[in-house]
C-alpha positions in Angstrom: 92.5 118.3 103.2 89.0 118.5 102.2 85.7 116.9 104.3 83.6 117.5 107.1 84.0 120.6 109.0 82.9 124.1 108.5 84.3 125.7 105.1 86.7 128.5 106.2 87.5 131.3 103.8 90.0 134.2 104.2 92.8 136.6 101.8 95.2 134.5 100.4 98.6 136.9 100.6 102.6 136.1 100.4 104.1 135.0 103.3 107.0 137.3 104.5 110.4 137.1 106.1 108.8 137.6 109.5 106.6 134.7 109.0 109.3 131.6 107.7 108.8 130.0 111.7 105.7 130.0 111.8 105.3 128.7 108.2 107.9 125.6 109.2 105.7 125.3 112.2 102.4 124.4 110.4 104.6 122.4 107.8 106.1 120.1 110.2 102.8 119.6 112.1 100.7 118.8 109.0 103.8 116.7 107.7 104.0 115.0 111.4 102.7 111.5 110.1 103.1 111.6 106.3 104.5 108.6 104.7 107.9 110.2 103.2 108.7 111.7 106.5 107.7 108.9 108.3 110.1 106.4 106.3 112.7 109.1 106.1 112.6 109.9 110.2 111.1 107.2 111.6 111.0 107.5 115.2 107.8 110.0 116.0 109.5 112.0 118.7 112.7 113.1 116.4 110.6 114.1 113.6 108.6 116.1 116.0 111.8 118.0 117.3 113.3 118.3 113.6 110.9 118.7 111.1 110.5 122.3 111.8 114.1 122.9 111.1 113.6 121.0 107.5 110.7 122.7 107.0 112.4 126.1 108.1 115.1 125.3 105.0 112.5 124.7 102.2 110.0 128.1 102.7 113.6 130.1 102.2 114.4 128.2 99.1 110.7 128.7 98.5 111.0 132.5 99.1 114.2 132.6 97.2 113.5 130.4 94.3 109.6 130.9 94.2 106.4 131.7 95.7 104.8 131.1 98.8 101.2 131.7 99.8 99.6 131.9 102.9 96.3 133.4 105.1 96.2 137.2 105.8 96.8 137.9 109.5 97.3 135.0 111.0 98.6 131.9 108.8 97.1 128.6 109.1 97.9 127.2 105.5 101.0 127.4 103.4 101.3 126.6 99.6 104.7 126.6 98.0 105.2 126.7 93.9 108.2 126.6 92.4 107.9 128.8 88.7 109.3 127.3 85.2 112.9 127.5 85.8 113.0 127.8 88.9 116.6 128.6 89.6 117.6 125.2 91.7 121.3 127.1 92.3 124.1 126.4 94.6 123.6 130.2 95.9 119.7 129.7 96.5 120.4 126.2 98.3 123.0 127.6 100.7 121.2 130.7 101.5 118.3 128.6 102.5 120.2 125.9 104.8 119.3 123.4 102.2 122.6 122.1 101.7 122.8 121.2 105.5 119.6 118.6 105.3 121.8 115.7 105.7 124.0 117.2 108.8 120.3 117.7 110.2 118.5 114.6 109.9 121.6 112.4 109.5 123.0 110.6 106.7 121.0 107.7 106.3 117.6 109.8 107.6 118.9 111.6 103.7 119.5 109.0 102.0 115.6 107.6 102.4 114.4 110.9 101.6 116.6 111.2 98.6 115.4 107.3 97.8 111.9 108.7 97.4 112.3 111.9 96.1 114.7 111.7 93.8 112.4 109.1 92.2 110.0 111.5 92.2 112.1 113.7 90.1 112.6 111.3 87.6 109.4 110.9 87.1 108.7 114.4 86.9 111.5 114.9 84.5 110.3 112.4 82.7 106.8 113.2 82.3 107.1 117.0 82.1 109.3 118.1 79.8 107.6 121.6 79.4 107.8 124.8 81.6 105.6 124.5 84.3 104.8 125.6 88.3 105.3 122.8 90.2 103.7 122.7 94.3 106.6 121.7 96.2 104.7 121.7 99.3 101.0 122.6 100.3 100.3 122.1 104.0 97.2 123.1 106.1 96.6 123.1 110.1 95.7 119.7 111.0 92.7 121.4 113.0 91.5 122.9 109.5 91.8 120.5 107.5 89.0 119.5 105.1 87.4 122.9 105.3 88.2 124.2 101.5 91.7 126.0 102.8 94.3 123.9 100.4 92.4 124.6 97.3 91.9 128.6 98.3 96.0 128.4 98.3 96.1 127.1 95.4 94.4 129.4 93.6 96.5 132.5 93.0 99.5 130.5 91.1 96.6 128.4 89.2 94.9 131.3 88.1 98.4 132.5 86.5 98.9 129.1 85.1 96.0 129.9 82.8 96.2 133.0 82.2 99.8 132.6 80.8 99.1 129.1 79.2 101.3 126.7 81.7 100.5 123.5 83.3 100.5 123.0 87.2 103.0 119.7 88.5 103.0 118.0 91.9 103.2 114.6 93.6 101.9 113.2 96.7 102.8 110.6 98.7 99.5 110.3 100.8 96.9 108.3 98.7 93.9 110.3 100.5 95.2 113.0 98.9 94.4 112.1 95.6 90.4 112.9 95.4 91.7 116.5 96.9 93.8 117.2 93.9 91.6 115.8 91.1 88.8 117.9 92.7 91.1 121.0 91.9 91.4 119.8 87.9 95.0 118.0 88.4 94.8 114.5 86.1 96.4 111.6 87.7 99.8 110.4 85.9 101.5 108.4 88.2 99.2 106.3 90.5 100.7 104.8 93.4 104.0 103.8 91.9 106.4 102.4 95.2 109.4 104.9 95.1 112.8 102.0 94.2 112.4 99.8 97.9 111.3 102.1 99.8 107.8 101.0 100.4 106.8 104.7 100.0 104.4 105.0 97.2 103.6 108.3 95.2 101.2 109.8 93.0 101.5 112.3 90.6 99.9 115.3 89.2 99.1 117.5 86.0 96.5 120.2 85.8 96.0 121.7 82.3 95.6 125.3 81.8 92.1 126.1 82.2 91.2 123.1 83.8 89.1 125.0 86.3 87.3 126.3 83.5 86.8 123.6 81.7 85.5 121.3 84.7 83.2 123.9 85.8 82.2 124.4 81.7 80.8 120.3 82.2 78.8 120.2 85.6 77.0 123.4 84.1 75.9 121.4 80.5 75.4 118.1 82.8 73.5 119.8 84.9 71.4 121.4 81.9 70.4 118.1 80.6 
């Protein structure tokens, strides 16, 4: 997400209603080729035609259940946090078309994804037992990319992370990923674990409140010396 190309810079707002297509749209294009997708849909063309349509489910939950971000006027970038508690329930999932993932993609197109992501969650459970915001999904326009856009995203719900004490979660399954979210003061907890048989491997994330701060607090005194 980060890397050569002009640095771009714009309002970071909440997305609306009127904006959930075009929000799948950019999802499922940046999302074209990742791994989980990839092992979960695995022929090119179909994930092309239905990825949108996943995509289209998961910013209503996220618009439901939590908070989405994207650019002011015309959106090119779309971050997804879920807040402590997010409220994960029956009503939430149906309203968004959720519950009809595996009617979508088809039952065994599911039953991969759930194989990876539902290692995931254990792991997540596992290693964050505290209230936190966790990224569901942060997804840029592959044509800007590496231009500073995911981290500017980011931001608003990271600078509410620290300024009410919480930790920031997410997972990735795209190892060039990794340096991105470091960069933004996430620690690596899970590195490259493959999720059951899957041959999917994932990485995961915790950023401790302040972190910005704090990394910022240690280029300054290096930088002094």
């Amino acid at each position: 997400m980060r890397g050569k190309g002009a640095a771009v810079s714009g309002e970071i707002v909440r997305l609306t209603e009127a904006q959930i297509s075009a929000a799948a749209g950019i999802l499922a294009r940046a999302f074209q080729n990742d791994p989980l997708m990839v092992y979960a849909i695995p022929d090119a063309s179909q994930r092309q035609r239905l990825l949108p349509e996943v995509y289209l489910r998961m910013v209503r939950f996220g618009l439901l259940a939590g908070e989405v971000f994207t650019t002011a006027h015309t959106p090119s970038g779309i971050a997804l946090w879920l807040p402590p508690n997010a409220p994960w329930t029956r009503e939430n999932i149906h309203a968004s078309g959720m519950d009809a993932l595996a009617a979508l993609i088809g039952d065994e197109g599911y039953r991969r994804y759930r194989e990876v992501v539902g290692r995931e969650w254990q792991a997540r459970e596992r290693d964050m037992p505290d209230p936190c915001w966790y990224l569901l999904l942060l997804g840029v326009e592959p044509d800007h990319q590496r231009r500073g856009l995911g981290g500017q995203l980011m931001h608003p719900v990271m600078e509410r992370a620290d300024a009410g004490g919480l930790a920031c979660y997410l997972e990735t399954e795209n190892q060039r990923n990794v340096a991105f979210y470091q960069s933004q003061g996430f620690e690596l907890i899970v590195d490259g674990e493959e999720a059951g048989t899957s041959g999917v491997r994932f990485w995961t994330f915790r950023r401790q409140p302040g972190a910005s701060r704090i990394k910022r607090g240690l280029r300054t005194r290096q930088g002094g010396k």
